[in-house]
C-alpha positions in Angstrom: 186.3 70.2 -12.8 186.0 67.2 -10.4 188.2 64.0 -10.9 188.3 60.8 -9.1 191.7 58.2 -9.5 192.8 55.1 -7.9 195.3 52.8 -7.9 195.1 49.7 -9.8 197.4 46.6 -8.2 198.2 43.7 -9.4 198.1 40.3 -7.3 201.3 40.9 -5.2 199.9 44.2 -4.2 202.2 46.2 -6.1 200.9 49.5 -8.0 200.6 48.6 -11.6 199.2 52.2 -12.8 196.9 54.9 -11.4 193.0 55.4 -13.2 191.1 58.0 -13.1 188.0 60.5 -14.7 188.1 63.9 -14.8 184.6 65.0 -15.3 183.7 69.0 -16.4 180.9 69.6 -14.1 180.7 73.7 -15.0 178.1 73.8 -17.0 175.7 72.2 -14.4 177.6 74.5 -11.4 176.3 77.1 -14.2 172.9 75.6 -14.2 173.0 75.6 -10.7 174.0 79.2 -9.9 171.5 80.3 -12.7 168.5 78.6 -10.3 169.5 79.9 -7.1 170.0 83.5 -8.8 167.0 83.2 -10.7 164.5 82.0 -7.2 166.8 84.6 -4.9 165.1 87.7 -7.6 162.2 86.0 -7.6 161.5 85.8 -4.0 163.1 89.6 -3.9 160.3 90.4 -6.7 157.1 88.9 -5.2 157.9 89.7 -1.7 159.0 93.1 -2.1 157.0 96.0 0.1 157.1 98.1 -2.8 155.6 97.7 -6.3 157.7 96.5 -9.0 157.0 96.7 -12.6 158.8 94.6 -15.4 158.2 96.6 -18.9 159.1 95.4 -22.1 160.4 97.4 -24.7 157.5 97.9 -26.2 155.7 99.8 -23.1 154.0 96.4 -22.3 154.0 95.6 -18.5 155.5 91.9 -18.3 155.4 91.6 -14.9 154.3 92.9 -11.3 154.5 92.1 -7.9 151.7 91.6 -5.3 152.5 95.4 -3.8 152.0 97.0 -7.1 148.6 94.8 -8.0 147.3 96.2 -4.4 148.8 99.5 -5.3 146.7 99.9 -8.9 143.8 97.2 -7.9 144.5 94.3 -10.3 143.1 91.1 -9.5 145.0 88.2 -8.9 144.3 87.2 -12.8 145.7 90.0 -13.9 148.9 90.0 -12.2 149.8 86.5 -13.0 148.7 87.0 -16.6 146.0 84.7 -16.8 143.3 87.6 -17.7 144.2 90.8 -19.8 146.5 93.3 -17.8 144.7 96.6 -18.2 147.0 99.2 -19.8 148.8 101.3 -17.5 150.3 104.5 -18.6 152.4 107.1 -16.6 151.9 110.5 -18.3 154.7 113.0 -16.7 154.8 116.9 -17.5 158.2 117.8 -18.8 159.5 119.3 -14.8 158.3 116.2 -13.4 160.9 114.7 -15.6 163.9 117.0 -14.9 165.5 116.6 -11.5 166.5 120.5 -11.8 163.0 122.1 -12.5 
């Protein structure tokens, strides 16, 4: 919330009444943080040393960063989206996926 008053006086400079606006500025502080949030992963994301992979529920990879495209060989089409990503699948044996095998 943000409000701004003032006092109204009349022509012997006495205080007639006070005016003011309180305005509900949350939803653009929300706004606000959402941006800053939303370029601080962004820049985490793209400038990270290690590959990152965003994948969909559906196995589809929605997103990488530069360290994973160098990592795998996509071009820079591919990583942004603009050509086909080629399908990338991790097959692991069953002990690679138990921490106790």
């Amino acid at each position: 919330m943000r409000d701004e008053a003032s006092i109204v006086k009349d022509e012997k400079r006495f205080t007639r009444f006070w005016q003011g606006i309180i305005t509900d500025i949350t939803e653009r502080q929300l706004r606000n943080a959402l941006g800053e949030s939303e370029a601080l992963f962004r820049s985490a994301f793209d400038d990270a040393a290690t590959g990152i992979v965003l994948v969909g529920l559906e196995g589809k990879l929605n997103r990488i960063n530069r360290a994973f495209a160098e990592m795998v060989g996509y071009s820079e089409d591919e990583k942004s989206g603009n050509g086909a990503i080629k399908e990338f699948t991790l097959r692991m044996t069953s002990s690679a996926m138990s921490p106790f095998s």
